[in-house]
Phi, psi and omega in degrees: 000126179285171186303305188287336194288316204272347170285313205283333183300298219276313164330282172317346184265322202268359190244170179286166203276359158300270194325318171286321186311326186289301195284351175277317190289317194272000152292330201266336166271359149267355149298336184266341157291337174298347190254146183218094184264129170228134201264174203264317203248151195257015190245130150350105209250116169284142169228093162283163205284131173296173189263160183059033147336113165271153185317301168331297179299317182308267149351288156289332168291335193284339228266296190298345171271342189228049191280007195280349196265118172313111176336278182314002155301273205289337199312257211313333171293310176314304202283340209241347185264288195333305198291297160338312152269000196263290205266013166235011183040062148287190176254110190304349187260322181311293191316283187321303166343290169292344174289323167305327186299301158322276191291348198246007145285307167330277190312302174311265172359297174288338176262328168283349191280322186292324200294148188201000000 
């Protein structure tokens, strides 16, 4: 184990168990921003939202609906709704909205940008 793996070890042990559930969500979406998978089609794979959707999920479902759009577009947008709700009690139905919103704007974009 490297220095930064036994410093994310010892944090994660110090926070309350809210504060983990957050900080394991927001590894997993940065793992999941991290990959660089490029899709062969520029078209929307739908996916609709389960019921009782968490923001996390929500994300990753948004991420797999839109895979043709660069991770690092949405990152600061993501992360900054992510944070509104974990740590300002927004309401996750609020949040997820805009995310849809976010991205299928994005996505409107990556299609005026693409067309040729």
């Amino acid at each position: 184990m490297n220095r930064n793996e036994r410093r994310l070890l010892s944090i994660f042990r110090e926070i309350p168990d809210e504060q983990q559930s957050f900080l394991l969500a927001f590894a997993e979406f940065l793992q999941t921003r991290s990959r660089v998978e490029r899709p062969v089609s520029s078209e929307p794979v739908l996916i609709p939202a389960p019921e009782n959707e968490t923001v996390v999920k929500a994300i990753k479902r948004l991420s797999a609906t839109y895979p043709m759009l660069d991770r690092s577009l949405v990152f600061n947008d993501t992360s900054s709704l992510m944070m509104q709700h974990v740590a300002q009690g927004r309401p996750a139905v609020e949040v997820i909205a805009e995310l849809e919103a976010l991205f299928r704007r994005l996505y409107d974009d990556f299609v005026q940008e693409n067309r040729g």
